[in-house]
C-alpha positions as CSV (number, residue, x, y, z in Angstrom):
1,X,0.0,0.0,0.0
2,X,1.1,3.8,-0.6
3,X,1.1,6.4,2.1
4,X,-3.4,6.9,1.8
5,X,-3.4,3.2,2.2
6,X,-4.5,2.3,-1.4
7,X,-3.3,-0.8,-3.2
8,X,-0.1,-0.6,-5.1
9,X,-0.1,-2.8,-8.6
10,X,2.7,-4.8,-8.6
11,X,4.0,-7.5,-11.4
12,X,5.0,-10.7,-10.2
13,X,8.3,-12.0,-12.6
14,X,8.7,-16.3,-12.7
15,X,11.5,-18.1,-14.2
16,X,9.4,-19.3,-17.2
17,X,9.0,-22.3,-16.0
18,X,5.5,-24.1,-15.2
19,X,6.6,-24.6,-11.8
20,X,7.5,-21.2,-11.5
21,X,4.0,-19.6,-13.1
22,X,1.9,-21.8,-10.8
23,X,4.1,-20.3,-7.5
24,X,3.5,-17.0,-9.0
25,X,-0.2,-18.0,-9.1
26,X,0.2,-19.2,-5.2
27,X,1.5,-15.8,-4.2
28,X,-1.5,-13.8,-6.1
29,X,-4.2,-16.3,-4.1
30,X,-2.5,-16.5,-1.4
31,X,-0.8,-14.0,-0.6
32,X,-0.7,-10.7,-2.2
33,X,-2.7,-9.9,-5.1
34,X,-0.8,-9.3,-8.4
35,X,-1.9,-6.8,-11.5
36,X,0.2,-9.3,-14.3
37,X,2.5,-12.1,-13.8
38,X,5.4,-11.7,-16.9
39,X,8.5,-13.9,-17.7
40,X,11.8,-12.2,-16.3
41,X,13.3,-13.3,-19.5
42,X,11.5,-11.1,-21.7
43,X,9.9,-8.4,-18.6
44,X,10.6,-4.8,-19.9
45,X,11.7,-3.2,-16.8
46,X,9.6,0.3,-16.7
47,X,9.9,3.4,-14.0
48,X,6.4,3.3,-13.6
49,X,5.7,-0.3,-12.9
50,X,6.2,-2.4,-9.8
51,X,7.7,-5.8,-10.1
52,X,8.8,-8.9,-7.9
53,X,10.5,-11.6,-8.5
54,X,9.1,-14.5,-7.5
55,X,11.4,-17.3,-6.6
56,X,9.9,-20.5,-7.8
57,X,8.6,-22.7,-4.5
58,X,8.0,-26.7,-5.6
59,X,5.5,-26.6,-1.9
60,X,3.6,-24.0,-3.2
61,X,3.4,-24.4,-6.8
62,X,1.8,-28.2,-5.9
63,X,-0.6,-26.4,-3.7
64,X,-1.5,-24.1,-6.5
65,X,-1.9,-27.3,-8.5
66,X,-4.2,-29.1,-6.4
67,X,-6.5,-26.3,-5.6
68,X,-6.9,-25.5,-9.5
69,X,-8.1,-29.5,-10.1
70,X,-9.4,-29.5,-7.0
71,X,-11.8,-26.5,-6.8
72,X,-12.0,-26.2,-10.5
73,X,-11.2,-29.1,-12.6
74,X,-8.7,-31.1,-14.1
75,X,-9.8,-29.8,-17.5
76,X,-9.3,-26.0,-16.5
77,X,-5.8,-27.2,-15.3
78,X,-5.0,-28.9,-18.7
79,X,-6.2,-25.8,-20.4
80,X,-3.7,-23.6,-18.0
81,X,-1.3,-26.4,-18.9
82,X,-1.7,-26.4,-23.0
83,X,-1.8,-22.1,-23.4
84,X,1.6,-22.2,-21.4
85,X,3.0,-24.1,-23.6
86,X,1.6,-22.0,-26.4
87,X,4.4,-19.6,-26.1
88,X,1.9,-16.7,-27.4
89,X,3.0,-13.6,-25.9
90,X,0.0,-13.1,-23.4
91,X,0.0,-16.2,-22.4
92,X,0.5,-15.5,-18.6
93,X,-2.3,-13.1,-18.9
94,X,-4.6,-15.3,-20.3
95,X,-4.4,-17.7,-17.8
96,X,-4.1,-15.0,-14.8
97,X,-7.3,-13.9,-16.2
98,X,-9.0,-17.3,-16.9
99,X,-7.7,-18.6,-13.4
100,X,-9.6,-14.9,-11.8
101,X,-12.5,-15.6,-13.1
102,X,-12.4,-19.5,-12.5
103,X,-11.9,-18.6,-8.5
104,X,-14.6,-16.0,-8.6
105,X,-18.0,-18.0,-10.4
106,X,-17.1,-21.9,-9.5
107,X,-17.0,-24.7,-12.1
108,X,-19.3,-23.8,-14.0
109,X,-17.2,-20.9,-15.5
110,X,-15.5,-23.1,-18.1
111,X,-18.9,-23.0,-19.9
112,X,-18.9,-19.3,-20.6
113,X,-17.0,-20.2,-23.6
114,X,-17.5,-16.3,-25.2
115,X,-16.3,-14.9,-22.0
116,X,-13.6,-12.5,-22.4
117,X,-11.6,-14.0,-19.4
118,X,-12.7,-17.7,-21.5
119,X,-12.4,-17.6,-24.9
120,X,-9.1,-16.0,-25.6
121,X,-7.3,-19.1,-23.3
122,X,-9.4,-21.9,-25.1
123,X,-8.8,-20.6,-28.7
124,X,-5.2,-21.2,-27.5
125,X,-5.8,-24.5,-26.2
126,X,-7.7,-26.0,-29.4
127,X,-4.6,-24.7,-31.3
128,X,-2.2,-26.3,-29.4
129,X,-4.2,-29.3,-29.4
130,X,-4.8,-29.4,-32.6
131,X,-1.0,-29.0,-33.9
132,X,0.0,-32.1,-31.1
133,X,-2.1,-34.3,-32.5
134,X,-1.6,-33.4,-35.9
135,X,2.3,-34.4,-35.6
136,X,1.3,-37.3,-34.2
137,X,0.9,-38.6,-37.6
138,X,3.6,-36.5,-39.2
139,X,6.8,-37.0,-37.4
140,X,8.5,-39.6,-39.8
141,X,11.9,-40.9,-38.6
142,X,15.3,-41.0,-40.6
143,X,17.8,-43.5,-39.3
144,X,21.1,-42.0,-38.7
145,X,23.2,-44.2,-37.8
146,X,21.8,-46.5,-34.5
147,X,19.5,-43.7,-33.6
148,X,16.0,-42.3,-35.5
149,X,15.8,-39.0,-36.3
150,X,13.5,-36.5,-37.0
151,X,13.3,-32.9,-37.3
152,X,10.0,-30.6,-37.3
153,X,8.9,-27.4,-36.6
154,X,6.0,-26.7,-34.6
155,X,4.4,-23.2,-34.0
156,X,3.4,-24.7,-30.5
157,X,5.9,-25.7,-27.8
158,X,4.2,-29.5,-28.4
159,X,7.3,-31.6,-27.5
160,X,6.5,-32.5,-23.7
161,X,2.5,-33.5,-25.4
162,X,4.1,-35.9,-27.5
163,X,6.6,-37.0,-25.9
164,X,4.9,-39.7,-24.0
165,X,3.2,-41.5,-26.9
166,X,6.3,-41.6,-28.9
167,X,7.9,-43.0,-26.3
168,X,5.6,-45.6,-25.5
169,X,5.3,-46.6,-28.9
170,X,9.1,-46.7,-29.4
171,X,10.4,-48.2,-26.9
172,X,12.7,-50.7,-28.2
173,X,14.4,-47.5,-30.4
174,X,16.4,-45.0,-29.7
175,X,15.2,-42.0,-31.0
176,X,15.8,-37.8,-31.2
177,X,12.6,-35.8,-32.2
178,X,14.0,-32.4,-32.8
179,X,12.5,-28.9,-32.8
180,X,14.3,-26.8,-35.0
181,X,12.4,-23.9,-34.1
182,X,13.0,-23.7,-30.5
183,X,16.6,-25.8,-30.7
184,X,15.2,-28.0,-27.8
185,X,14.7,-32.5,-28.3
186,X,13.3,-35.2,-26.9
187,X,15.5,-37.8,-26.5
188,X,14.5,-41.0,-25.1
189,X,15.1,-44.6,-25.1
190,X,13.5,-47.9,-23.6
191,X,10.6,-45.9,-22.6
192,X,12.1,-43.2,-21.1
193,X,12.4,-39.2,-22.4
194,X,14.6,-36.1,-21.6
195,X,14.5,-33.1,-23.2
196,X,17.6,-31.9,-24.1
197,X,18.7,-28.7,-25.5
198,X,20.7,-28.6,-28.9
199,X,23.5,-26.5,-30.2
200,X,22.9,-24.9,-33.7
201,X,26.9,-25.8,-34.4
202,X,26.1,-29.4,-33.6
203,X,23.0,-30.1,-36.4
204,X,24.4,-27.8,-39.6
205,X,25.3,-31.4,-41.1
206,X,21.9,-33.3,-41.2
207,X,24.1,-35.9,-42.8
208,X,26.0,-36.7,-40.4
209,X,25.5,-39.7,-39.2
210,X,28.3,-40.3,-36.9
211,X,27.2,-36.5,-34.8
212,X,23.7,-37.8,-34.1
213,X,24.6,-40.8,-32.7
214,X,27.3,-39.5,-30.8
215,X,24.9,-36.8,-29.6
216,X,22.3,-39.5,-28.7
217,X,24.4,-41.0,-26.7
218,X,25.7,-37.6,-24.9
219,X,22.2,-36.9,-23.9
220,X,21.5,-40.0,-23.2
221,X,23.4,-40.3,-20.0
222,X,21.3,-37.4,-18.5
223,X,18.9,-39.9,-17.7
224,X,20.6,-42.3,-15.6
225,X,22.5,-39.7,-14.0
226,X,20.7,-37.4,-12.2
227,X,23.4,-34.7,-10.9
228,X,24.1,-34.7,-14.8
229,X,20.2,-33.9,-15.7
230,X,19.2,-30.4,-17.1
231,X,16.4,-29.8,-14.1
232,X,15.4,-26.7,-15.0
233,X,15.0,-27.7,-18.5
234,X,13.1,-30.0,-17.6
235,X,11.4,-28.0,-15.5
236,X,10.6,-25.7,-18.2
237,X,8.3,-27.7,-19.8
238,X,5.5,-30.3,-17.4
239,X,7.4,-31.9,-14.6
240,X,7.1,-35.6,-14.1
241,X,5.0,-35.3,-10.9
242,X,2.6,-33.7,-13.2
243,X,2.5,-35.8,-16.5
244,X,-0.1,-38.8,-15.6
245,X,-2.7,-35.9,-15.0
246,X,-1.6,-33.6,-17.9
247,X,0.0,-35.6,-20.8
248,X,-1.8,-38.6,-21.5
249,X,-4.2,-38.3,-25.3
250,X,-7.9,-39.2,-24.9
């Protein structure tokens, strides 16, 4: 508050991670009430505007999590899920918004599908949707060397939605789907994924064999060693605890 006791707008920043958005989201229910929640990687730091940086909290971003599938529905938190990984631009304020509205009118809200806090989030969602689906039947695999390949380019961050199924479906293969536009890969073997984070000096040779093997086999070994594993990459993008609830196709 200022000095005549009103309320001072304030922006909360998060590490751009889901983790991080859903703490931010704890701190504007819980604790003190927020005007916008922005990324600190792209925040514009003004004179005029307020901003804290949230530090991202695992306790209370689960909180956060359970009380949106809880008290809402495990749709809305799919929904909050799928525009994150949208990467539009207002993303954090369409699901502050969405969220808002979700704690103010109940369950039922999710049905106000022309609502302005509603229909800008869920025109998101179908998009994103509709893209991971639709390279479920597009990814096609080039073997290089031991490992399958494949390299796309997605307008939606879809890699930790399709992750799972290719997995599943490929377990006996080791395979690398790529996405060129965001330099970022699912690696995964035997069932199990990472996502691993590429160097544009690495993949200039798509005919190189011998490099995507080898870098197979360097990302690889994230999974089995765990002080070796890109967390916050991981992170980034749906933690395990999350991705029974959030992940699995219909």
């Amino acid at each position: 508050m200022d000095r005549e006791g009103n309320e001072i707008d304030v922006h909360y920043l998060y590490d751009d991670t889901f983790d991080g958005l859903l703490t931010a989201c704890y701190n504007h229910y819980y604790k003190k009430t927020c005007s916008g929640i922005f990324s600190k990687v792209s925040y514009q730091v003004s004179l005029v505007e307020i901003y804290e940086e949230i530090e991202t909290n695992l306790v209370d971003s689960d909180i956060m999590y359970r009380t949106i599938k809880n008290e809402l529905s495990l749709d809305v938190l799919k929904n909050v899920l799928h525009c994150f990984l949208s990467d539009n631009i207002n993303k954090e304020k369409y699901i502050l918004d969405y969220l808002n509205l979700g704690f103010k009118m109940g369950k039922a809200f999710n049905n106000y599908h022309t609502h302005d806090a509603v229909l800008p989030l869920l025109q998101i969602v179908k998009k994103v949707k509709m893209e991971s689906h639709r390279f479920l039947g597009y990814v096609r695999f080039t073997l290089l060397g031991s490992v399958l390949y494949c390299g796309i380019h997605p307008s939606f961050n879809i890699l930790p939605i399709i992750a799972d199924h290719f997995s599943d479906r490929f377990k006996s293969e080791a395979f690398i789907i790529h996405d060129k536009n965001r330099n970022t890969a699912i690696v995964s073997k035997e069932g199990k994924w990472v996502m691993a984070t590429f160097d544009k000096n690495i993949y200039q040779d798509i005919k190189g064999q011998d490099i995507y093997e080898e870098l197979w086999k360097t990302y690889f070994k994230t999974i089995g060693i765990e002080s070796r594993k890109n967390l916050k990459l991981q992170q980034s993008f749906v933690p395990l605890k999350y991705r029974n609830d959030l992940l699995e196709f219909n």
